[in-house]
C-alpha positions in Angstrom: 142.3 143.4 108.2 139.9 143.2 111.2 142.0 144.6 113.4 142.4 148.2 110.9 138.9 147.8 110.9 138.4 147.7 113.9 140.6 150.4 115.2 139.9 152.4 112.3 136.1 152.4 112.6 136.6 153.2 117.1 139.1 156.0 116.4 137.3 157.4 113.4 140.1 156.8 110.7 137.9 154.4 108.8 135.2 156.0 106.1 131.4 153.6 106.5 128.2 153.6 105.2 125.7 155.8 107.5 122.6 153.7 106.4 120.4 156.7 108.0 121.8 159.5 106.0 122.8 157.0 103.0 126.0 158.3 102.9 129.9 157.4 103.2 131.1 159.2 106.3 134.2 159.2 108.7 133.6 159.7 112.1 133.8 157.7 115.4 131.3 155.2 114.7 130.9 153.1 117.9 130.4 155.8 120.0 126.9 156.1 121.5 125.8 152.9 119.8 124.3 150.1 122.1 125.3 146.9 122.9 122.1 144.9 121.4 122.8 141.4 122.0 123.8 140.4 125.6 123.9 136.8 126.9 125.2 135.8 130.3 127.9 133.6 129.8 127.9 133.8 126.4 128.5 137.2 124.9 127.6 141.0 124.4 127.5 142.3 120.6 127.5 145.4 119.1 127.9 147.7 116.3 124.9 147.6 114.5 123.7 151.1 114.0 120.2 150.8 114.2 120.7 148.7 117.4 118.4 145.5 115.8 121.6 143.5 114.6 120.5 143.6 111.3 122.6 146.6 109.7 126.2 146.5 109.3 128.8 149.5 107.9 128.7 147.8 104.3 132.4 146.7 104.7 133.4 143.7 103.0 136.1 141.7 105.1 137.8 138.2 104.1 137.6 135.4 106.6 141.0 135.2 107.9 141.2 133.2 111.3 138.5 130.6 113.2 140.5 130.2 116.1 139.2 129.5 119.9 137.3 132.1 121.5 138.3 132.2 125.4 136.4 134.9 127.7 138.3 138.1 126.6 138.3 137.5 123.3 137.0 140.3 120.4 135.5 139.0 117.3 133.4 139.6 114.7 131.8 138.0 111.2 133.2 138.3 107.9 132.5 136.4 104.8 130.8 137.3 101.4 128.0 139.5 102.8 128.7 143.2 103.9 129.7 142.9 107.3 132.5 144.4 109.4 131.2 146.8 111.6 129.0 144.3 114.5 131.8 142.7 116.9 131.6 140.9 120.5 133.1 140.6 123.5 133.1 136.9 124.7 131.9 136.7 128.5 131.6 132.7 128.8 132.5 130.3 126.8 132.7 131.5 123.3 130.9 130.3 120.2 132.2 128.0 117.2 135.8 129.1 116.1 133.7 130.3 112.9 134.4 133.9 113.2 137.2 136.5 112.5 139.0 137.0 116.0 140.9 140.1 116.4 141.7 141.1 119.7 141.0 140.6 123.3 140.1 143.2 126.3 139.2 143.0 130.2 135.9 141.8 131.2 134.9 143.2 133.9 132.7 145.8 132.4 131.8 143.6 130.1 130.3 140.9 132.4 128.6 143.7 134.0 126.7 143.9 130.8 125.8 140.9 130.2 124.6 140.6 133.6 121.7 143.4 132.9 118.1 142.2 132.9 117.4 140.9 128.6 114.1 140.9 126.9 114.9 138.0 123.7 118.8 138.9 124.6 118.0 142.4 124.3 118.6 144.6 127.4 115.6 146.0 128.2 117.0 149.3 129.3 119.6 150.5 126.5 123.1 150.2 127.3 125.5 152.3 125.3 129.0 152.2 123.9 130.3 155.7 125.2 133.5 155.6 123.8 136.1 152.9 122.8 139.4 153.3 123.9 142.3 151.4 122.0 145.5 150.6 123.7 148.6 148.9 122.2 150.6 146.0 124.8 153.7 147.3 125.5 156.5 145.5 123.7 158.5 142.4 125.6 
């Protein structure tokens, strides 16, 4: 279910919860959003409309894996609260195997990010989520 989420929320398939109009929409939802959370070595996070961390897309997704998180990896929460819509790239060593992992990507832009200069692990100039692009492995 985090992976349709995902995918469906990037390639704007997936209706959410546009806090600012107070609405249900469908639409591209990552795009233009910025990456609020960076930590060297650690992660970058995302997804949170208002850019703060706080809001989410109102999607309610089970908890279905807490697996290791190698550099690479794409996670994100899920649980009883409204969640599904913040996710991060893990730069470092990842956190606790206490969150729903889902994918994994390159990291060379990603470490790039995480490299920028942070006020309270917030980049102090915004850094933005132009567009996510979703690619399937070819088969084996």
């Amino acid at each position: 279910m985090s992976v349709a989420n995902f995918i469906g929320l990037a390639r704007g398939t997936r209706p959410f919860y546009d806090s600012r109009l107070n609405t249900w929409k469908i639409g591209r939802f990552y795009d233009g959003l910025i990456w609020h959370r960076v930590i060297p070595d650690f992660v970058i996070q995302g997804g949170d409309p208002l850019g703060t961390g706080s809001r989410r897309a109102r999607l309610r997704l089970p908890e279905e894996n807490h697996v290791a998180e190698p550099k690479g990896t794409l996670a994100m929460a899920a649980g009883s609260a409204p969640s599904g819509s913040q996710f991060y790239i893990v730069v470092g060593t990842g956190p606790a195997s206490d969150y729903n992992v889902f994918g994994t990507c390159t990291t060379e832009t990603a470490v790039a990010i995480a490299a920028v200069e942070t006020k309270n692990e917030k980049p102090k100039v915004a850094v933005h989520m132009q567009k996510i692009e979703i690619a399937r492995c070819p088969a084996k």
